[in-house]
TORBA-893598 format. One line per 10 residues: number of its first residue (from 1); their letters; for each residue x, y negated, z negated of N, C-alpha, C. Coordinates in Angstrom, 1 decimal, decimal comma, always signed. Example, Ala and Ser with C-alpha at 12.3 -4.5 7.8 and 13.67 -1.06 7.14 Angstrom:
# residues 2
1> as> +13,2:+5,7:-7,8:+12,3:+4,5:-7,8:+13,2:+3,3:-7,8  +12,8:+2,2:-7,1:+13,7:+1,1:-7,1:+12,9:+0,0:-7,9
END
This chain:
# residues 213
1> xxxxxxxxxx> +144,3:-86,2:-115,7:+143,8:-84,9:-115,5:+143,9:-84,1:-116,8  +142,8:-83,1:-117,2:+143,4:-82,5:-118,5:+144,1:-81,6:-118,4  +144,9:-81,1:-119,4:+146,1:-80,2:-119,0:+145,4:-78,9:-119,1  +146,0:-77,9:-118,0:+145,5:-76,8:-117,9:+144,9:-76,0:-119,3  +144,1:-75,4:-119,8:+143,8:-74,4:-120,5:+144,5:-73,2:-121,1  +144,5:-73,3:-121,8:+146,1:-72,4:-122,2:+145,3:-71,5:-123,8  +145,7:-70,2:-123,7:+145,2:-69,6:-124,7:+146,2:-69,4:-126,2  +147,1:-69,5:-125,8:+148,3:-69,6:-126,6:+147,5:-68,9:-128,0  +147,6:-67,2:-128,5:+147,4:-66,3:-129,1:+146,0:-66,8:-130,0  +144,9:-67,4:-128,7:+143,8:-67,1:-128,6:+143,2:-68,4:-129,5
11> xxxxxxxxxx> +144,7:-69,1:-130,3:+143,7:-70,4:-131,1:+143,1:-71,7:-130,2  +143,9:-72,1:-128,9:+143,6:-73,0:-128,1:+141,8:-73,4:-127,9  +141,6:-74,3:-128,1:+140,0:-74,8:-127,4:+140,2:-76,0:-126,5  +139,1:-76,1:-126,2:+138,9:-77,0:-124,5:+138,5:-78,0:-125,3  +138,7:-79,4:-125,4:+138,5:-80,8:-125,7:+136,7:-80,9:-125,2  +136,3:-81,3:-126,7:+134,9:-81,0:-126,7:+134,4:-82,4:-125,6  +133,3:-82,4:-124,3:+133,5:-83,8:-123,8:+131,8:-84,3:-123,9  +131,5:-83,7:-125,3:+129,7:-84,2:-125,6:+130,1:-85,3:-126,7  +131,3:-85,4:-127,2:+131,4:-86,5:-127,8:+132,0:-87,7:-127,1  +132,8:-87,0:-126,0:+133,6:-88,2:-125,3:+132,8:-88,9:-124,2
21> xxxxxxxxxx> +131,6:-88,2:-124,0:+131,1:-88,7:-122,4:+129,5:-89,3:-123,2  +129,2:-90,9:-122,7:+128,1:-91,4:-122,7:+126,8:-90,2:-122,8  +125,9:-90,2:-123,4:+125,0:-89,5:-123,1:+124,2:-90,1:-122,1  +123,6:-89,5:-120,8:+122,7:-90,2:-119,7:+121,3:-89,7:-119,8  +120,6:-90,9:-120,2:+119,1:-90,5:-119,9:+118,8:-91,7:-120,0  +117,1:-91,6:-120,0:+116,2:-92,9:-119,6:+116,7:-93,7:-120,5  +116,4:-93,6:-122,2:+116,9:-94,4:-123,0:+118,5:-94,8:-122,9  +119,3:-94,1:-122,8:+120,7:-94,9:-122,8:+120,8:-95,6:-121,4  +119,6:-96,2:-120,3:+120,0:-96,4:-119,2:+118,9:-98,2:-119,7  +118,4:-98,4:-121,1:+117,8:-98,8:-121,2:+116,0:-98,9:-120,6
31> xxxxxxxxxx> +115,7:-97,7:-120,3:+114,4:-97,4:-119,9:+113,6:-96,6:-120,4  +112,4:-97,4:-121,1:+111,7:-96,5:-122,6:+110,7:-96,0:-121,7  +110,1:-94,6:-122,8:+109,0:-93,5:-122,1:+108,0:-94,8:-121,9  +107,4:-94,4:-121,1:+106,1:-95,5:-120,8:+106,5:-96,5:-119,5  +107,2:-96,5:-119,6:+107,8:-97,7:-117,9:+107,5:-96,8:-116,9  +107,0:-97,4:-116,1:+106,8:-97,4:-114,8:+107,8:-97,2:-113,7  +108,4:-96,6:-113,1:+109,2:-96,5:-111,8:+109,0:-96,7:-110,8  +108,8:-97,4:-109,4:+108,6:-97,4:-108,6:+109,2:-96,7:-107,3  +108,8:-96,4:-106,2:+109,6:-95,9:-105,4:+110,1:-96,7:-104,1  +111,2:-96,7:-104,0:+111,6:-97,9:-103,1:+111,3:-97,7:-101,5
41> xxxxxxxxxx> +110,7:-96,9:-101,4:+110,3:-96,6:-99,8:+108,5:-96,7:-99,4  +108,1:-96,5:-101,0:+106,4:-96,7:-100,7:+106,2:-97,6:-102,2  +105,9:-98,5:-102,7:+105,7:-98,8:-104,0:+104,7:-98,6:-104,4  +103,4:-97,9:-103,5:+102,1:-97,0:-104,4:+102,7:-95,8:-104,9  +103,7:-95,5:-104,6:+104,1:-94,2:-105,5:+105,4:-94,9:-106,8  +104,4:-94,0:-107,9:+105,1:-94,7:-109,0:+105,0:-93,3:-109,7  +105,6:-93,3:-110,9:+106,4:-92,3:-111,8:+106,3:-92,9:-113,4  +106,1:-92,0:-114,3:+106,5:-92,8:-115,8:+107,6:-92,5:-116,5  +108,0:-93,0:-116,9:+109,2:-91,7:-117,9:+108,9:-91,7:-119,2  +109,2:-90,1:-119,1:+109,1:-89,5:-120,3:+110,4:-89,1:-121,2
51> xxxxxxxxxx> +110,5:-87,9:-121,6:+111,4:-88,0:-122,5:+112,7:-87,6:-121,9  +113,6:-88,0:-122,8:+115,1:-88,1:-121,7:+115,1:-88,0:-120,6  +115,0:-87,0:-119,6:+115,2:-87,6:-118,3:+113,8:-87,4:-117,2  +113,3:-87,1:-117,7:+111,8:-86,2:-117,0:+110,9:-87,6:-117,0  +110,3:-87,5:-115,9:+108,8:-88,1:-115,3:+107,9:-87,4:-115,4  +106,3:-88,6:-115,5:+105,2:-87,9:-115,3:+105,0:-88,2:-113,6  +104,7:-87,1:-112,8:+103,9:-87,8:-111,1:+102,6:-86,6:-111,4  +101,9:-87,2:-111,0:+100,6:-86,7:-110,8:+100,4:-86,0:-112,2  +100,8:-86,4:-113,5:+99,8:-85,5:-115,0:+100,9:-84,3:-115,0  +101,8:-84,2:-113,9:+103,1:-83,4:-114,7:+104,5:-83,4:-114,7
61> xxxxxxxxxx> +105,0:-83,1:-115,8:+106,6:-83,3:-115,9:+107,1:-83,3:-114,9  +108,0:-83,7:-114,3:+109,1:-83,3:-113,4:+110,7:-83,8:-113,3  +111,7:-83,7:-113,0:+112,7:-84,1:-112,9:+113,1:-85,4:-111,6  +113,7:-86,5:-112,0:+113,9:-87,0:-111,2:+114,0:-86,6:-109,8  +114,7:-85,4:-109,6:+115,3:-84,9:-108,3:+114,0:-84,2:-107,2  +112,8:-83,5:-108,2:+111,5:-83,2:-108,4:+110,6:-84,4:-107,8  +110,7:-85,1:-108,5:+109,5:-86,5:-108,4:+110,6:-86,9:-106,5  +111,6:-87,2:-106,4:+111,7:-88,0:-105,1:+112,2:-86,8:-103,7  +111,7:-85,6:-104,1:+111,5:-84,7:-102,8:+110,1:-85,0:-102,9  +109,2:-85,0:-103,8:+107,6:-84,6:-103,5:+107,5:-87,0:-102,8
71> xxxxxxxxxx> +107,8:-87,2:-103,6:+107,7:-88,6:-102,9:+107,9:-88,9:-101,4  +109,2:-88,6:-100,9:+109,9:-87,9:-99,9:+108,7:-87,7:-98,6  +108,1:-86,5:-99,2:+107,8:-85,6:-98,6:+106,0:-85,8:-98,1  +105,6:-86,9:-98,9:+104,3:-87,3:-99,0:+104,4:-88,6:-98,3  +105,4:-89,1:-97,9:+105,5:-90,1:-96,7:+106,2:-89,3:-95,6  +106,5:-88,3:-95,1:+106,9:-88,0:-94,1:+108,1:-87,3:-93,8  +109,2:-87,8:-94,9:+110,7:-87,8:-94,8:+111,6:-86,9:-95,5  +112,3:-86,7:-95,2:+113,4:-85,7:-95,9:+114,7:-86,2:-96,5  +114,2:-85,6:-97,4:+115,9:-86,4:-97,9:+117,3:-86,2:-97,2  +117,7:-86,8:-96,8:+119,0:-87,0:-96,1:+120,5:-87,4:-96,7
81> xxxxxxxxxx> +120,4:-88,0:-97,7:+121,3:-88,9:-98,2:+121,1:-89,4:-99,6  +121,7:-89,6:-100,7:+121,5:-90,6:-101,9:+121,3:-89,5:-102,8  +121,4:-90,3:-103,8:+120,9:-89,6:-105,5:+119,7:-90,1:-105,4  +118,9:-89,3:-106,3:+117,5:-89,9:-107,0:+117,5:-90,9:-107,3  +118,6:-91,0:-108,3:+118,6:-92,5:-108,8:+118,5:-93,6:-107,8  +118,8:-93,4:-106,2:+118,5:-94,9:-105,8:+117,6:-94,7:-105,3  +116,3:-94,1:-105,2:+115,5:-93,8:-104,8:+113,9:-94,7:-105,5  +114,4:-95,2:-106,7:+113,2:-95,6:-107,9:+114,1:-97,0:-108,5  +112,9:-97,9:-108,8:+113,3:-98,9:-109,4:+112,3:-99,1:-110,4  +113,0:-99,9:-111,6:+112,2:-100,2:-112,8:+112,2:-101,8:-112,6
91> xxxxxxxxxx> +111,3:-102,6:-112,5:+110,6:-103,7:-111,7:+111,6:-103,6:-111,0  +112,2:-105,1:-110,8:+113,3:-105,3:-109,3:+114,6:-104,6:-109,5  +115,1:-103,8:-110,4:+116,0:-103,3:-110,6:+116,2:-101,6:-110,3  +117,2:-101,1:-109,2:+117,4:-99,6:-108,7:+117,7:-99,0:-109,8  +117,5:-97,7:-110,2:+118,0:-97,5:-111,2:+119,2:-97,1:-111,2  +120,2:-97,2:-109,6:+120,8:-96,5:-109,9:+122,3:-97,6:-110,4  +122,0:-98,7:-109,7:+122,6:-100,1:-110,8:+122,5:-100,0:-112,2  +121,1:-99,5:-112,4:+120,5:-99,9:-114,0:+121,5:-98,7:-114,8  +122,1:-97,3:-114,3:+122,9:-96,6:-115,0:+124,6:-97,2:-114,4  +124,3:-97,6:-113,3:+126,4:-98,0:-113,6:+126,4:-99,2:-114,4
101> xxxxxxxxxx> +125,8:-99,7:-114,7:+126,0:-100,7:-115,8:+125,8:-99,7:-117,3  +125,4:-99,1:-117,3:+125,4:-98,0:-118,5:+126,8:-97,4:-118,6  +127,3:-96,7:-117,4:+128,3:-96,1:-117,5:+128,7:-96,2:-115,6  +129,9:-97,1:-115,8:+130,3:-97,0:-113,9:+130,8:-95,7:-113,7  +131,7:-94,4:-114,1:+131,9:-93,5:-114,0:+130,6:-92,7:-113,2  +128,9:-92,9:-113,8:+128,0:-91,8:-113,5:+127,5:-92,6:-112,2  +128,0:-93,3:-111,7:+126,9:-94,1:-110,3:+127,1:-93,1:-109,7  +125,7:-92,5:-109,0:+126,3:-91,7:-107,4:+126,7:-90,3:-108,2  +127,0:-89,7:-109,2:+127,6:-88,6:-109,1:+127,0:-88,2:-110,9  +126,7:-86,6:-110,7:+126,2:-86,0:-111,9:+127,3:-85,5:-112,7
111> xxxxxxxxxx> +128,3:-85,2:-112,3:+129,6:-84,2:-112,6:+131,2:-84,6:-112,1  +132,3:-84,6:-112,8:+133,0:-84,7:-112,2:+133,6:-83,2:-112,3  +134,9:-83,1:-111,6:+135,5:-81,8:-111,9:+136,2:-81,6:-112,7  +137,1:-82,9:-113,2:+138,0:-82,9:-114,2:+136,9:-82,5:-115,3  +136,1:-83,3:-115,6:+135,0:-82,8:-117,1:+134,7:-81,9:-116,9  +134,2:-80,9:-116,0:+133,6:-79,3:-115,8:+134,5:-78,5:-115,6  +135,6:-78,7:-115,2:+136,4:-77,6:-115,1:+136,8:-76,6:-116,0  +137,2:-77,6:-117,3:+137,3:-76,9:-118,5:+137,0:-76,1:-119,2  +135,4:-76,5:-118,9:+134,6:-75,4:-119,6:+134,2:-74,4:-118,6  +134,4:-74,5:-117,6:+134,4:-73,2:-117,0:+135,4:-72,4:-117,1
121> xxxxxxxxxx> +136,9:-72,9:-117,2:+138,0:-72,1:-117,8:+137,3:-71,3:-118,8  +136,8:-72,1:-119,8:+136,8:-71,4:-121,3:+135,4:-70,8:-121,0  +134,3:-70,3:-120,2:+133,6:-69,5:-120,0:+133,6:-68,2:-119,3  +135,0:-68,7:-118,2:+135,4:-67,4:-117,9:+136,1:-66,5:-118,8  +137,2:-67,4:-119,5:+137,5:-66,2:-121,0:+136,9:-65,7:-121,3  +135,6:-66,3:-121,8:+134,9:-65,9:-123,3:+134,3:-64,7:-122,3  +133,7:-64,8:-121,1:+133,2:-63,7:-120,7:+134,0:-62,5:-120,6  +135,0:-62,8:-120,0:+136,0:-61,5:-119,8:+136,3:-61,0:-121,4  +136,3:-61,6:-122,2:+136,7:-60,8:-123,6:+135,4:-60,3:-124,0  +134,2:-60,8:-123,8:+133,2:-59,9:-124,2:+132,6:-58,9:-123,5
131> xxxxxxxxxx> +133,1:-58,8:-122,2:+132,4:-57,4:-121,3:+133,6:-56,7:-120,9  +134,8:-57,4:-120,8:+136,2:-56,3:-120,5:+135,7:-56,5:-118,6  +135,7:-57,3:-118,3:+135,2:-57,3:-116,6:+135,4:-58,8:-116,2  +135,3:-58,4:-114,9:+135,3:-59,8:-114,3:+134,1:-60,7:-114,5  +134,3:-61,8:-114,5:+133,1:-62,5:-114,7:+132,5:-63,0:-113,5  +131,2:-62,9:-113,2:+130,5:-63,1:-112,3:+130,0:-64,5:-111,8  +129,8:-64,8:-110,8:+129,0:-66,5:-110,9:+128,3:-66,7:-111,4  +127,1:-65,9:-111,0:+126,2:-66,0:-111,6:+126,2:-65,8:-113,7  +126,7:-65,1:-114,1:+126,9:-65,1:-115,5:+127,3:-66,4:-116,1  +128,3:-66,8:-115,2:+129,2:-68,4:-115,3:+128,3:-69,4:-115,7
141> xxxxxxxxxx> +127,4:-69,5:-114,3:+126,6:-70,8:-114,4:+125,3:-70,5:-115,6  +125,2:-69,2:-115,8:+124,2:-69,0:-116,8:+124,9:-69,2:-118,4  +125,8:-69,3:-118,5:+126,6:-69,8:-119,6:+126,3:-71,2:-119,7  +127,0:-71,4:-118,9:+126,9:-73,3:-119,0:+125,6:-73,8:-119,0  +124,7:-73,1:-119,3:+123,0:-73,8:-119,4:+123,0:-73,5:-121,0  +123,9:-72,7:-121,2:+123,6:-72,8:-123,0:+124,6:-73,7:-123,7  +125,7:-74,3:-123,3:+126,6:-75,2:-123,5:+126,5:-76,3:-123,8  +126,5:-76,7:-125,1:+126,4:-78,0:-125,6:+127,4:-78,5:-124,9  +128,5:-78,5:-124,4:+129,4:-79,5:-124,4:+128,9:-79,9:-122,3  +128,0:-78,8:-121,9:+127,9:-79,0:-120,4:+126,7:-79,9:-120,8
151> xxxxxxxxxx> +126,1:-79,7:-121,6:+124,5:-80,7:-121,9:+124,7:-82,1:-121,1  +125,6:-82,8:-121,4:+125,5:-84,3:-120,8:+125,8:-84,6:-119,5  +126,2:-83,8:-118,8:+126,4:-83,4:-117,4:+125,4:-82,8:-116,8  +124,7:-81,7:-117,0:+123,3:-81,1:-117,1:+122,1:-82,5:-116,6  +122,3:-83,1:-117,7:+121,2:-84,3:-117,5:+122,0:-85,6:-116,6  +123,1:-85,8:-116,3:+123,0:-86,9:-115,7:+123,0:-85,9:-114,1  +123,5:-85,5:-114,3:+123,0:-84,2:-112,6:+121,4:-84,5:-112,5  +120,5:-84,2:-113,5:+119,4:-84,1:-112,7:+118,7:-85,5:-112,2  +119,6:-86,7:-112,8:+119,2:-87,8:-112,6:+119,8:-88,5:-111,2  +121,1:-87,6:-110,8:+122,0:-88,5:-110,4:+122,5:-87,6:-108,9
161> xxxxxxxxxx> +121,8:-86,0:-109,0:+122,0:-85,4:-107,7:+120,6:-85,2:-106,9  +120,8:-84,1:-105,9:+119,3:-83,9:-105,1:+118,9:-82,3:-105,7  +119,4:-82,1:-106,8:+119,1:-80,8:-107,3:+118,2:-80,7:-108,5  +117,0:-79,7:-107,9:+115,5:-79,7:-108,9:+115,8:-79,2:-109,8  +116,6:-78,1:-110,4:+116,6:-77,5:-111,5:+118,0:-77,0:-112,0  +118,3:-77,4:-113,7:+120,1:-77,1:-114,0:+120,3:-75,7:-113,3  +120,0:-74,7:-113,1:+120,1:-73,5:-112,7:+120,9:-73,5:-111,4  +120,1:-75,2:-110,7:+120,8:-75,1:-109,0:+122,0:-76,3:-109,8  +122,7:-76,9:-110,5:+123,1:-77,8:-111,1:+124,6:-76,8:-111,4  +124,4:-76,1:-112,3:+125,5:-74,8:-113,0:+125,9:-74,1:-111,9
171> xxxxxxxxxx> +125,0:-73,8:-111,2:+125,7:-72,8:-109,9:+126,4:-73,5:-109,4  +126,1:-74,6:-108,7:+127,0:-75,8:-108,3:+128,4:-76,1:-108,6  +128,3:-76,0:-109,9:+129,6:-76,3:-110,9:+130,6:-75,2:-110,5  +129,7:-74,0:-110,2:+130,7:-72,9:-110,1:+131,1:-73,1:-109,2  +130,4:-73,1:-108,1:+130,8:-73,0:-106,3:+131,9:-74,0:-106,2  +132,1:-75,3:-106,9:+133,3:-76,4:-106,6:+134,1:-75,6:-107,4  +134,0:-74,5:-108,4:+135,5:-74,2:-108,8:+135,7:-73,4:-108,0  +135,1:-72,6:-107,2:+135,7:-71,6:-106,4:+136,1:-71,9:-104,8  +135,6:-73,4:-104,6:+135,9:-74,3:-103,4:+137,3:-74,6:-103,7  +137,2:-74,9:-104,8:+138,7:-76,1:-104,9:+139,9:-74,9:-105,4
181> xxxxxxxxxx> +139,6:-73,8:-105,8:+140,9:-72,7:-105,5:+141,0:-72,9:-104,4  +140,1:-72,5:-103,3:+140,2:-72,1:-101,5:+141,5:-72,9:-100,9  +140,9:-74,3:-101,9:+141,9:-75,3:-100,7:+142,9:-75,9:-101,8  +143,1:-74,7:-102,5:+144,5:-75,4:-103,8:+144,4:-76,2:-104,3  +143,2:-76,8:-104,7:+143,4:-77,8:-105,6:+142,8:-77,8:-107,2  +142,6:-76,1:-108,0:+142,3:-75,8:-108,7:+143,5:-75,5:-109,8  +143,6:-76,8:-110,6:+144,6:-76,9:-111,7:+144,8:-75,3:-112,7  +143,8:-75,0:-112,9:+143,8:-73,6:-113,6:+143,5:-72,3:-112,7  +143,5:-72,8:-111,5:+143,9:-70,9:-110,6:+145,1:-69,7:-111,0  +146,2:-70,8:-111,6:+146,8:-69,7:-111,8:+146,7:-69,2:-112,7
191> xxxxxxxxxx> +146,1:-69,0:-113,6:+145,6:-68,2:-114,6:+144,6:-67,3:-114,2  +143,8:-67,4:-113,0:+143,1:-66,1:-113,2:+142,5:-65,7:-111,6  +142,5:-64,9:-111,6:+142,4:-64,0:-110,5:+141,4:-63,6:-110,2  +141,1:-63,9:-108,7:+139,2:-64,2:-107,4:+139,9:-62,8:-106,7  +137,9:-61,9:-107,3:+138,2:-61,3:-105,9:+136,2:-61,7:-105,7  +136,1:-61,3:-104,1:+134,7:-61,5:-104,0:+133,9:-60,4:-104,3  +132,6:-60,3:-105,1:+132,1:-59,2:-105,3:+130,3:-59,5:-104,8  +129,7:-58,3:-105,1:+128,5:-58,3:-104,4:+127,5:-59,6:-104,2  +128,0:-60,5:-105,4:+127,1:-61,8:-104,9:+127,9:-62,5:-105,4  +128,9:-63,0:-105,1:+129,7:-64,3:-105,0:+131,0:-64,0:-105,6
201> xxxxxxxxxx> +131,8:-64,9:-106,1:+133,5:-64,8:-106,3:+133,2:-64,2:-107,9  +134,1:-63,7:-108,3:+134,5:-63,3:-109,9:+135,7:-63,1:-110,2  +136,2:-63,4:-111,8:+137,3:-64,0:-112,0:+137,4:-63,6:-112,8  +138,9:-63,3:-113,3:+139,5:-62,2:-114,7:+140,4:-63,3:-115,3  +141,0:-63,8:-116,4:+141,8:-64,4:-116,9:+142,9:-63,5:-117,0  +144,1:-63,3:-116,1:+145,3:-62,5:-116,3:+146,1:-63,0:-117,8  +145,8:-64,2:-118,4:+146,6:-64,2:-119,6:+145,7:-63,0:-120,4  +144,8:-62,5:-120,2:+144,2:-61,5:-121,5:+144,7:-60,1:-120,8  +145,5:-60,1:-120,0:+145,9:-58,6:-119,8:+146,0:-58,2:-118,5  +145,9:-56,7:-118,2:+145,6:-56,0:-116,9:+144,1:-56,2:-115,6
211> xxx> +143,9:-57,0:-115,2:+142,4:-56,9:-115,1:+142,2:-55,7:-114,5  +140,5:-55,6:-115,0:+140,0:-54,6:-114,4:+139,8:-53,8:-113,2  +139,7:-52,7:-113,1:+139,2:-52,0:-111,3:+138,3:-52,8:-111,0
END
């Protein structure tokens, strides 16, 4: 686990993890723009890939998560269960084998908590030092869409969960830190203090002081 976040007279930083964590996309999963995907429930519906993680269906971009609701949904069905990824195969191969052989860590899952946690620590600082307020969820998860270091998470999420866009991806990130306070198992709660406000939890870093009214 990484060790809690600690500001210790503000020089502390969070262990950068865009260097430590595989990058996930088509190319590192070994699948170049121009392959074909298939879908493992109708194989007239097929997909191209484009760049990093995005498909062409029908002449426009879309996200994995994108392409197998509208697939889904054009035979009848609703998603129930699974990542995208097992949803598409590149000839006889799922892709979602074709990425745990890339990296066994990303099968099945976009995010862990240990890797996100961190930087949500250090975005709730940074917010609380630049507005003197609690920070919001929503502010949170709109942070971590400008976060190089959330980038590689960002994209194997859109590959690897049932969520169309990083927006529903970051929010997400937030909602498990504020789940896993609930039920104590939030390594860095003690450092900062939930109260609920008009649209979801918000959080002060008590090492920077008094929090706010």
């Amino acid at each position: 686990m990484h060790e809690p976040y600690s500001l210790e007279d503000d020089t502390a930083t969070v262990p950068s993890i865009s260097s430590a964590l595989p990058r996930l996309n088509f190319a590192a999963a070994g699948i170049k723009a121009g392959d074909a995907l298939n879908f493992v429930r109708d194989e007239e519906i097929r997909v191209i890939a484009k760049r990093s993680n995005l498909v062409e269906m029908d002449g426009q971009e879309v996200t994995l998560a994108n392409a197998t609701q509208l697939a889904l949904s054009s035979i009848g069905q609703k998603w129930q269960a699974g990542a995208a990824s097992e949803y598409w195969k590149l000839g006889d191969d799922i892709l979602s084998e074709l990425i745990r052989k890339h990296d066994v860590r990303r099968a099945g899952r976009g995010f862990s908590l240990e890797e996100v946690f961190p930087l949500i620590a250090a975005t709730i600082t940074a917010l609380n030092q630049e507005t003197g307020d609690f920070a919001k969820h929503g502010d949170i998860a709109k942070s971590l869409l400008g976060n190089s270091d959330a980038q590689p998470l960002l994209e194997a999420s859109e590959m690897l969960t049932r969520f169309s866009t990083r927006e529903e991806i970051s929010s997400n990130m937030v909602a498990w830190w504020s789940q896993q306070i609930t039920v104590d198992q939030n390594e860095f709660a003690r450092h900062f203090s939930r109260r609920r406000g008009a649209k979801g939890y918000e959080y002060w870093d008590q090492r920077l002081g008094e929090r706010p009214n």
